[in-house]
N, C-alpha and C positions, 0 to 999 in steps of 0.2 A: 368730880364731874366737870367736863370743860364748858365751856363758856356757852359756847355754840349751844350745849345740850339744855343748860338753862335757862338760854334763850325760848329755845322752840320749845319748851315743856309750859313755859309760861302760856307763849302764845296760843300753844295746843290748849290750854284751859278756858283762855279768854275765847278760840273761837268755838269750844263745845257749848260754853256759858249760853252765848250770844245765837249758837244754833238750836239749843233744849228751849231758852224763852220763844224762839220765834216759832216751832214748830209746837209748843204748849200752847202758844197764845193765839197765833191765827191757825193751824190744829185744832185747836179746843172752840174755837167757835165755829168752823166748820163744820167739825160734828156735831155742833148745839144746833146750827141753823140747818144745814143742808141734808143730814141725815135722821139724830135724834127726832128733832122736834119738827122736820120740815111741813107735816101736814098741818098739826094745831099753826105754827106759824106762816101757813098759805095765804091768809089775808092779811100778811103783816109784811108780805113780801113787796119790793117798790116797784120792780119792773117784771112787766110780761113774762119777757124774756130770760131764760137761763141761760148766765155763761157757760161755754161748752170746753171739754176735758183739758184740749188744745193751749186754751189761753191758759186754765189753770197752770199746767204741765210748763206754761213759758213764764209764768209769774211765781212760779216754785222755783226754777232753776237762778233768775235772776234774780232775787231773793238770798239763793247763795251766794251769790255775790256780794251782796251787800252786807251778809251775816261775817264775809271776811275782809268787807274792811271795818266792820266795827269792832271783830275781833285785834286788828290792828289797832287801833285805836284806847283798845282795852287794857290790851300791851303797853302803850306810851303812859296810860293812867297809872299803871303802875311801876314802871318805873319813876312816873313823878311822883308818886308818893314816898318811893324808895330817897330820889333826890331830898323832899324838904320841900318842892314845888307846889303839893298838892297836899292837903290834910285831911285824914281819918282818925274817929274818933269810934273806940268797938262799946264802950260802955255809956248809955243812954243815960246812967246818972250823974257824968262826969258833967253835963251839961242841962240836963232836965228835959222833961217829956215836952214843954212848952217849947225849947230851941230845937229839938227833933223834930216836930208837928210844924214850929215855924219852915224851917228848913226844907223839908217837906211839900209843903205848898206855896213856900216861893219858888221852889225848884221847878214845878206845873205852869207856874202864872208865867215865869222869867220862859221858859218851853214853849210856851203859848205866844206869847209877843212875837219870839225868835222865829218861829214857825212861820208864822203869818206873814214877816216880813222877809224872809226868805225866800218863803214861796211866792211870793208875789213878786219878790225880782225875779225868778226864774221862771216865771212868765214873759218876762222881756222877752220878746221874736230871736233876738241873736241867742239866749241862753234858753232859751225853750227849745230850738233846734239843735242844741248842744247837749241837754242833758234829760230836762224836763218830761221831752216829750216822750220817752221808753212809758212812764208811768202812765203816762195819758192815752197808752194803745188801749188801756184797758179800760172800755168808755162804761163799760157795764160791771163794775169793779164785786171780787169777793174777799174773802178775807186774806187769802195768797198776795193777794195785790199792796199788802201792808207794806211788803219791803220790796216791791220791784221797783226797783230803781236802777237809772244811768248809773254806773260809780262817782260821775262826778258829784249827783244828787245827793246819793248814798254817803261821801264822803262829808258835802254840806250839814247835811240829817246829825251825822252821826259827832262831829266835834264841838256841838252846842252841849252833852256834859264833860267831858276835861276844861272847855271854858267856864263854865261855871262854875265848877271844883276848882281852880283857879283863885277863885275871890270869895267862897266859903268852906270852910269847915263843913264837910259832912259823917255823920252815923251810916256807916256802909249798910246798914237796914234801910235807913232812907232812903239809898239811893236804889236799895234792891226794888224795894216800893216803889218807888220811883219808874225806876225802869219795866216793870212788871206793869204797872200803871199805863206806860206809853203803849207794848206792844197789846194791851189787851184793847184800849181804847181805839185805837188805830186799826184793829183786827174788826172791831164790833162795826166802825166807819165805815169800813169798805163792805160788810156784809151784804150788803143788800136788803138786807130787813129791816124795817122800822124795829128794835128794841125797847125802843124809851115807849115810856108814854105818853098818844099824841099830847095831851093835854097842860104837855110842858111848855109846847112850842109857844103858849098864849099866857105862859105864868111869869109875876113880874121879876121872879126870883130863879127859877129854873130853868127859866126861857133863856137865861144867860150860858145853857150848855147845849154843845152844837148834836143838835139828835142824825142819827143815821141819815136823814131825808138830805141835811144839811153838806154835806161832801160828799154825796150819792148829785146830788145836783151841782156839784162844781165839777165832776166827771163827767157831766152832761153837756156842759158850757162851763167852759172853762175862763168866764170873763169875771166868774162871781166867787164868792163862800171861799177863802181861802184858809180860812184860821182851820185849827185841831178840834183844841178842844170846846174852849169857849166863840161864842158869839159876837162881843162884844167892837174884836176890832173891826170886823167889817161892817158893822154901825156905826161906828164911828166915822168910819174911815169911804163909807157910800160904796162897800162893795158885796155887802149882802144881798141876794137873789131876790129879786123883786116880789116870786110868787112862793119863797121858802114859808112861808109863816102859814099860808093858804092850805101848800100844799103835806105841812110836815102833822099840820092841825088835822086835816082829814075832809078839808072842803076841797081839795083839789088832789087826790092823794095817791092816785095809781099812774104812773104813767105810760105809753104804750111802747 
């Protein structure tokens, strides 16, 4: 086989890989919210309004775009694993359930930091006009919306894991978990429907994960709520929506 053919048969895998998760993950919640379950889920809906075919149709297509530079990406992963750069580990006892689960959810929290603070530089005016603001057409976001991104974005998004494979050892399950993890979460965010239960939003312990209401309302104004998953950095950091807690609890809850 020549070189060339080994090349593209790799990357031909890494961009199916990276196309099946995204069309499973915000796919599957589409049809959980929008078709299956959309009447029982009417009152759990955020906004009035329904996005209409149009924007879907343009947050799918640029979405393929994105599906192919992560596939690129997927490609250099492996080759750095081939190098000695990057390490995979296939048997979970070689190391234990305990560095698996660690690995695991440092890989979410290190995700979450990176996010937040990414995102929040590319809100800069010069790099929001650059890249940012493709995502931000979509002010009434649905699950399609997960991967529309600039490429520049996309490009940003997507090199936060070979950096972190980088500096640990992972169980390629972890990281499938892992990645499985990002696009379902990210799919459920931009849904439009409150999922969680409001009663999170006011709990000392739970209220630490960003419910739907939470990046549904940074798409609305985009001055606030920039973390993923969790909550915490924009408490920290004074850029948590003023009326998110109000509105995620159910005193303030539908907007027009």
């Amino acid at each position: 086989m020549e070189q060339w053919e080994l090349y593209a048969g790799m990357w031909m895998k890494s961009f199916i890989f990276d196309l099946v998760r995204y069309l499973i993950g915000a796919g599957g919640v589409f049809l959980f919210v929008y078709i299956l379950f959309k009447k029982p889920l009417a009152h759990r809906k955020i906004r009035e309004k329904q996005a209409r075919a149009p924007q879907m149709w343009r947050e799918f297509w640029a979405s393929i775009g994105s599906v192919i530079i992560y596939s690129f990406v997927g490609f250099f992963i492996y080759f750095g694993a081939q190098a000695g750069f990057i390490e995979f580990y296939s048997g979970i006892a070689s190391r234990g359930w305990g560095y698996f689960i660690f690995s695991f959810i440092l890989m979410i929290l290190v995700h979450d930091a990176y996010f937040y603070w990414t995102h929040r530089l590319l809100h800069h005016p010069k790099l929001m006009q650059l890249s940012h603001y493709y995502h931000h057409k979509s002010m009434n976001p649905t699950p399609w919306t997960s991967y529309s991104f600039n490429p520049i974005e996309a490009a940003v998004n997507a090199v936060f894991v070979p950096l972190f494979l980088l500096l640990l050892p992972m169980n390629t399950w972890a990281v499938f978990l892992f990645l499985a993890h990002m696009i379902i979460r990210n799919a459920i965010g931009h849904s439009g429907y409150e999922l969680f239960p409001r009663s999170w939003a006011r709990h000392p312990v739970l209220g630490q994960i960003n419910l739907v209401m939470h990046h549904d309302l940074h798409h609305a104004n985009g001055r606030y709520n920039y973390g993923l998953y969790f909550s915490w950095w924009d408490r920290w950091m004074g850029t948590e929506h003023p009326d998110y807690i109000a509105k995620a609890s159910g005193v303030e809850y539908r907007k027009t």
